[in-house]
C-alpha positions in Angstrom: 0.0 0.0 0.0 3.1 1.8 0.7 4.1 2.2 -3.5 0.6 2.6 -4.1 0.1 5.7 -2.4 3.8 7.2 -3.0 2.5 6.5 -7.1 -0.3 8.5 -6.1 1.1 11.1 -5.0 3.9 11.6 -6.6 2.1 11.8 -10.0 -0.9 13.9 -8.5 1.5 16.4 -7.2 4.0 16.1 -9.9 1.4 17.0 -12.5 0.6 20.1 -10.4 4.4 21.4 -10.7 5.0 20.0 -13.9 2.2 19.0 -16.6 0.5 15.7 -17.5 2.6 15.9 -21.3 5.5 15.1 -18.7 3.7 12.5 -16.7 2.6 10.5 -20.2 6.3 10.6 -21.2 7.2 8.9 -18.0 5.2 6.2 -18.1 6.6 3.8 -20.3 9.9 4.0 -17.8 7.8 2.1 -15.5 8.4 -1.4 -17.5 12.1 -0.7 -17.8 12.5 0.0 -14.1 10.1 -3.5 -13.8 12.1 -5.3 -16.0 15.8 -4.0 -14.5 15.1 -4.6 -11.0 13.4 -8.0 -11.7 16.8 -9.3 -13.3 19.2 -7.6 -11.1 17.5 -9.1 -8.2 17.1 -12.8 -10.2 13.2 -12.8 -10.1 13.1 -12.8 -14.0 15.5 -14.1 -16.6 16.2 -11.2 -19.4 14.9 -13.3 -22.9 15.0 -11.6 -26.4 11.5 -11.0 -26.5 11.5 -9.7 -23.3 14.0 -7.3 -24.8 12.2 -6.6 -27.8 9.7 -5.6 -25.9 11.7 -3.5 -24.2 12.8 -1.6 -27.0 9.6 -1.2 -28.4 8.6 0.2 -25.2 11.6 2.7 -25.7 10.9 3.6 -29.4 6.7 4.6 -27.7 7.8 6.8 -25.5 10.7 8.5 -27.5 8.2 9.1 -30.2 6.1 10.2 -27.7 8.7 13.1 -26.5 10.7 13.7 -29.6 7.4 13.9 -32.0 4.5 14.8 -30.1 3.5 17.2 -32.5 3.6 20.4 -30.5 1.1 18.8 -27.9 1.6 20.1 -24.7 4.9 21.8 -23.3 7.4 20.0 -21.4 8.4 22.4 -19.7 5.1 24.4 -18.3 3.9 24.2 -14.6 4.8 25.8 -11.5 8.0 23.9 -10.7 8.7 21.4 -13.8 12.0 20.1 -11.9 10.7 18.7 -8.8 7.8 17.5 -11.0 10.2 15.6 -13.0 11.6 14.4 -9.8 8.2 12.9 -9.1 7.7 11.2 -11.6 10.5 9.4 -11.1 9.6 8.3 -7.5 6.0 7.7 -9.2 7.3 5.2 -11.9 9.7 3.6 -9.6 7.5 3.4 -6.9 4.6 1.3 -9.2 7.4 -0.4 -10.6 8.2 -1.6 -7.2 4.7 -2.3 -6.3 4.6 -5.1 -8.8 7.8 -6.5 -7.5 6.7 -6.9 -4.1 3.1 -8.4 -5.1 4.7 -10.5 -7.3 6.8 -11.7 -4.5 3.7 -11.9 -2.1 1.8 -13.8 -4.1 4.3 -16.2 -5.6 3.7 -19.1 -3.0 -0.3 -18.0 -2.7 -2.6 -21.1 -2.5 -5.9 -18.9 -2.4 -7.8 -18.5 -5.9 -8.6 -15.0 -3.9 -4.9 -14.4 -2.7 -4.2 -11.6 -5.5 -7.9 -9.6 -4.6 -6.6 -9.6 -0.6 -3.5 -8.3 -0.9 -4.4 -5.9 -3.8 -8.0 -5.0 -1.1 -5.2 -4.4 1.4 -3.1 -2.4 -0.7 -5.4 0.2 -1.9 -6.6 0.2 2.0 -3.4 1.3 2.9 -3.0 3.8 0.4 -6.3 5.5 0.9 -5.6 5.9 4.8 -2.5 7.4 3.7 -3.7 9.6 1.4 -6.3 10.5 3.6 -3.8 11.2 6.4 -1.3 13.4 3.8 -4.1 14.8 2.5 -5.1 16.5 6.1 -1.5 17.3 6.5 -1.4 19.0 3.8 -4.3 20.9 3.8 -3.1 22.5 7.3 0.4 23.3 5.8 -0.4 26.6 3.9 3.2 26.9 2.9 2.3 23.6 0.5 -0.9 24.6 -0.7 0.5 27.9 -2.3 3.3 25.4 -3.7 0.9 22.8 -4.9 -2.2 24.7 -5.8 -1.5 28.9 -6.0 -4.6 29.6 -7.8 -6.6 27.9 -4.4 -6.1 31.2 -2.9 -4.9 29.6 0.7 -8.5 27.3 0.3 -6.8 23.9 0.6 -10.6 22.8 -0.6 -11.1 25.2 -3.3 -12.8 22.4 -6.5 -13.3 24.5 -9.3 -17.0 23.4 -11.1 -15.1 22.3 -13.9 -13.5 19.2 -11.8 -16.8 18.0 -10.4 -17.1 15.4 -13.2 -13.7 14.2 -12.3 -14.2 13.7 -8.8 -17.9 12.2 -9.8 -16.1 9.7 -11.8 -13.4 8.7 -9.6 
């Protein structure tokens, strides 16, 4: 629950400072760092399809940044380095998440094994978020850094972000 809410986070917060452009772009790093830390640590063997698939993987997201036809700017947002920086803990942090579930359910008996631990996970993540959430809220120093046009209002939703919240 731990990677689960540090994901969260990290790419909620990191779209703030940064842009979501950025946070597409990252995404794809999130099989690499998989795939790395699974060999280095012996879980998984490195095959040549799991390399081609790696490289395609690659090729996505470079034609993602190098060719995205103008959509978006890399560069906007209120502090597009420490967004960057998040999405890095973001894609490492889900890339570690399926490491350690992979690991926790590698001996699993239970047909239901994979819905507890993943029930527990998101558990976990939602008191946490809750928790940082509160924290945050109450820290006016990081809502002016994480939300400027709130105004100080920690709970400012703009009308335009109802749908979003209906639909989460």
């Amino acid at each position: 629950g731990v990677f689960i809410f540090i994901d969260q986070f990290c790419s909620l917060t990191g779209v703030k400072l940064a842009n979501a452009t950025s946070l597409a772009a990252w995404q794809p790093s999130q099989v690499t760092f998989t795939l790395f830390i699974s060999v280095c640590i012996g879980a998984e063997a490195l095959t040549w399809r799991k390399t081609i698939g790696l490289l395609f993987v690659l090729a996505g997201a470079a034609c993602l940044v190098l060719l995205g036809g103008g959509q978006g700017s890399m560069h906007g947002g209120l502090s597009p380095r420490l967004g960057q920086l998040l999405f890095f803990v973001n894609c490492m942090a889900s890339s570690l998440e399926v490491i350690v579930w992979r690991n926790l359910l590698r001996h699993s008996r239970s047909p239901f094994g994979h819905m507890a631990v993943m029930a527990e996970s998101y558990l976990m993540a939602a008191t946490l978020m809750s928790v940082t959430c509160i924290a945050v809220s109450n820290c006016p120093a990081m809502v002016d850094l994480i939300c400027p046009e709130c105004g100080g209002d920690a709970w400012h939703l703009p009308s335009e972000a109802l749908w979003a919240v209906g639909y989460s």
